[in-house]
N, C-alpha and C positions, 0 to 999 in steps of 0.2 A: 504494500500500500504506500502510496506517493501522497503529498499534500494536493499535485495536480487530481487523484483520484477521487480525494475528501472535494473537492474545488467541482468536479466535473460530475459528484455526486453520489453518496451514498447511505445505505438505509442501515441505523446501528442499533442492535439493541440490546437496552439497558435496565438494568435493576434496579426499581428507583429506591433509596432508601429509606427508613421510617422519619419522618418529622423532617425529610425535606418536603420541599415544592416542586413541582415539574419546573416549572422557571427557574427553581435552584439549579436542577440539571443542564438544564439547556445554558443557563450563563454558565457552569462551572467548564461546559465542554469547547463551547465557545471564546471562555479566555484562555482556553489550553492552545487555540488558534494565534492569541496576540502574537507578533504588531498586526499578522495579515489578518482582515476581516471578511471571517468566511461565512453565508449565512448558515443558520442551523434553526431547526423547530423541533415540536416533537405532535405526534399524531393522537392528542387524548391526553386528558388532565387527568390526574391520580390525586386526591386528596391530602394533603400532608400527612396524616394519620397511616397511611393505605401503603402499601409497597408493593414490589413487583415491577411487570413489563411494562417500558413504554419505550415505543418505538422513535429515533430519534433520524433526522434526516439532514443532510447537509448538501451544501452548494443546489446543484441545479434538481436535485433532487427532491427539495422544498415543493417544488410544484406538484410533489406527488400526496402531499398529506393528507388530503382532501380524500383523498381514496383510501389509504391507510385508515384515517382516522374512522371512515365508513362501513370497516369491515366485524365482524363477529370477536366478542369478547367473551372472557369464560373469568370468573372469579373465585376464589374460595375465602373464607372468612368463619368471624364466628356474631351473631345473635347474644346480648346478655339479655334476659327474659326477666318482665316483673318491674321495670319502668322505663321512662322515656326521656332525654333531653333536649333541651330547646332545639341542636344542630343535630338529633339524630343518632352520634356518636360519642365522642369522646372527645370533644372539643367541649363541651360542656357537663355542668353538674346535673347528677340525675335527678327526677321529678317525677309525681304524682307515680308512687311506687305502689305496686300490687303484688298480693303473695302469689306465685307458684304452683301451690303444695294441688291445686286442683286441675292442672294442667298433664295431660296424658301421650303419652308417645303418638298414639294413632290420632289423637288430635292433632299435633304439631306436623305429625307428617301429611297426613287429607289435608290441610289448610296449605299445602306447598300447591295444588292441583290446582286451586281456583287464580293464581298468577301464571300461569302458565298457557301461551299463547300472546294474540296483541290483546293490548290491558294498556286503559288511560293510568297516566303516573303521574302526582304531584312533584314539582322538585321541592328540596326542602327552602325554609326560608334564606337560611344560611348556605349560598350556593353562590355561582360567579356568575349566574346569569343577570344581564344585563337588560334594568328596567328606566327608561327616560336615559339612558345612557349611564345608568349606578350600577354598580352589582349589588345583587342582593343582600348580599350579607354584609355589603356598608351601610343599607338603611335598617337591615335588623338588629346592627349592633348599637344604631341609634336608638331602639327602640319603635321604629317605625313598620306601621302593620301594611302590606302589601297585598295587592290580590292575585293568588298565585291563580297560573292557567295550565288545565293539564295538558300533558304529552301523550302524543301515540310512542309506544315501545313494544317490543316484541321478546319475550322469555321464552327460548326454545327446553331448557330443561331450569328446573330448581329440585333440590333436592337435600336431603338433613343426612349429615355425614357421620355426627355424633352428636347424641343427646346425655347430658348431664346437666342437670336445671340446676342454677338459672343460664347454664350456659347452651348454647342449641348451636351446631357447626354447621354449613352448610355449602354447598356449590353450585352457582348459575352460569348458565351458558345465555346470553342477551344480545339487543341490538343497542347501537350506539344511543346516546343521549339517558339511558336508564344509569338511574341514581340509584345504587344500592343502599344507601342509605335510609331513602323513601322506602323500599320494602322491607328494609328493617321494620321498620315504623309500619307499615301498612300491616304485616305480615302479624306482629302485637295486638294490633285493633281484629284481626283476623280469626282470633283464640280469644277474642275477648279478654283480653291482657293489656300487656305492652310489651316494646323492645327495641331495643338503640343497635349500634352499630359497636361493636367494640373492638374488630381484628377484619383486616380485608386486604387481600395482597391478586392484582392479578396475573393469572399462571396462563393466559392467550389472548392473541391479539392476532385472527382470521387464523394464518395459517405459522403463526410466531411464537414460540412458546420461553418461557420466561428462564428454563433449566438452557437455552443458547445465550443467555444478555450475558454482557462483562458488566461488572461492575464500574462503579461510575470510578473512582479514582485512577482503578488496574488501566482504564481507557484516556484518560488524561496524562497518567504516563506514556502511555506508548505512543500517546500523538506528540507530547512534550520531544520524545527521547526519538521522532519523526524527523521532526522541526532543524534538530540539533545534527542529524546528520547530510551529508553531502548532497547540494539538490540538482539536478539537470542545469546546466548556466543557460541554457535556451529552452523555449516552451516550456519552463518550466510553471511552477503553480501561479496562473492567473487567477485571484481567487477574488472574488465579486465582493463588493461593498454590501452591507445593507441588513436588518434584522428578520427576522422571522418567529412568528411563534403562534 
């Protein structure tokens, strides 16, 4: 791999880590670029909380995200059961908690059925979608109440991997734009309970699976330790101005 190669385009993927931001990823790969300015994006936001695959793309290859970003995702995570927070997950304190103890296997699993298929989805309040030109979760952090609008999303499987209450494990296969988070939540209301988001890492992205990504540093070396050795003095890395994300 050449810097002309990174320049002329290519598709990387990456692991994102716990309590970063995808934007963390994408500037940390993109200063491993300085002085030249190469674009980069990445195909699909992961929550800071959230880890796993996100597919990251450079130079001319940016133009492909759209597609990338379009294709079938598969998650695994875990459900904590018995109450709910303002974001969903664990960005916030839990609330209006319910006992459990009457909550049954064969419930929790029939209540995976009825999401399954297209199913309207609220996002939660606390999300990045952009309302008057805010994200949401700048005017919920004001305390401002919004009127969410549902989405069409499509759940090709959901399914409970391990039940230990209050913990419920699970894995969905989806289409873009579905908030796991929101079936956290819906899924609670679904058992006539509740339930936040407490672990979620995703392990595919179409046909990308998360056990190929390098991790984010191992790949800021190897571009650094790129950069540092001897480059073509002609044609070499013409590398495009400009951001992406």
């Amino acid at each position: 791999m050449t810097l002309q190669d990174y320049a002329d385009g290519q598709m990387l993927l990456v692991n994102k880590p716990y309590k970063w931001t995808s934007f963390d990823v994408v500037g940390k790969i993109r200063n491993a670029f300085k002085p030249l300015k190469l674009k980069v994006g990445h195909a699909g936001t992961l929550d800071p909380l959230a880890t796993g695959l996100l597919v990251i793309c450079t130079g001319k290859m940016t133009k492909q995200i759209d597609t990338f970003q379009a294709q079938e995702k598969e998650y695994t995570g875990t459900f904590l059961m018995g109450a709910t927070t303002p974001t969903y997950d664990l960005e916030s304190e839990p609330e209006q908690k319910f006992s459990t103890e009457s909550l049954t296997e064969a419930q929790l699993r029939a209540a995976c059925q009825q999401f399954i298929g297209d199913i309207q989805q609220y996002p939660p309040a606390h999300s990045a979608i952009k309302v008057d030109g805010e994200r949401l979760y700048e005017k919920a952090r004001r305390g401002e109440e919004v009127e969410l609008k549902a989405r069409n999303v499509t759940i090709t499987e959901f399914e409970l991997t391990r039940i230990e209450l209050p913990e419920v494990d699970f894995r969905v296969v989806c289409s873009k734009g579905t908030y796991i988070r929101s079936l956290a939540n819906d899924f609670g209301i679904a058992v006539n309970n509740a339930a936040y988001l407490s672990r979620l890492r995703r392990t595919r992205s179409g046909d990308f699976k998360v056990d190929d990504a390098h991790e984010v540093m191992e790949l800021v070396g190897s571009i650094r330790a790129l950069k540092e050795a001897p480059q073509p003095p002609e044609g070499g890395a013409q590398v495009q101005s400009g951001n992406t994300l």
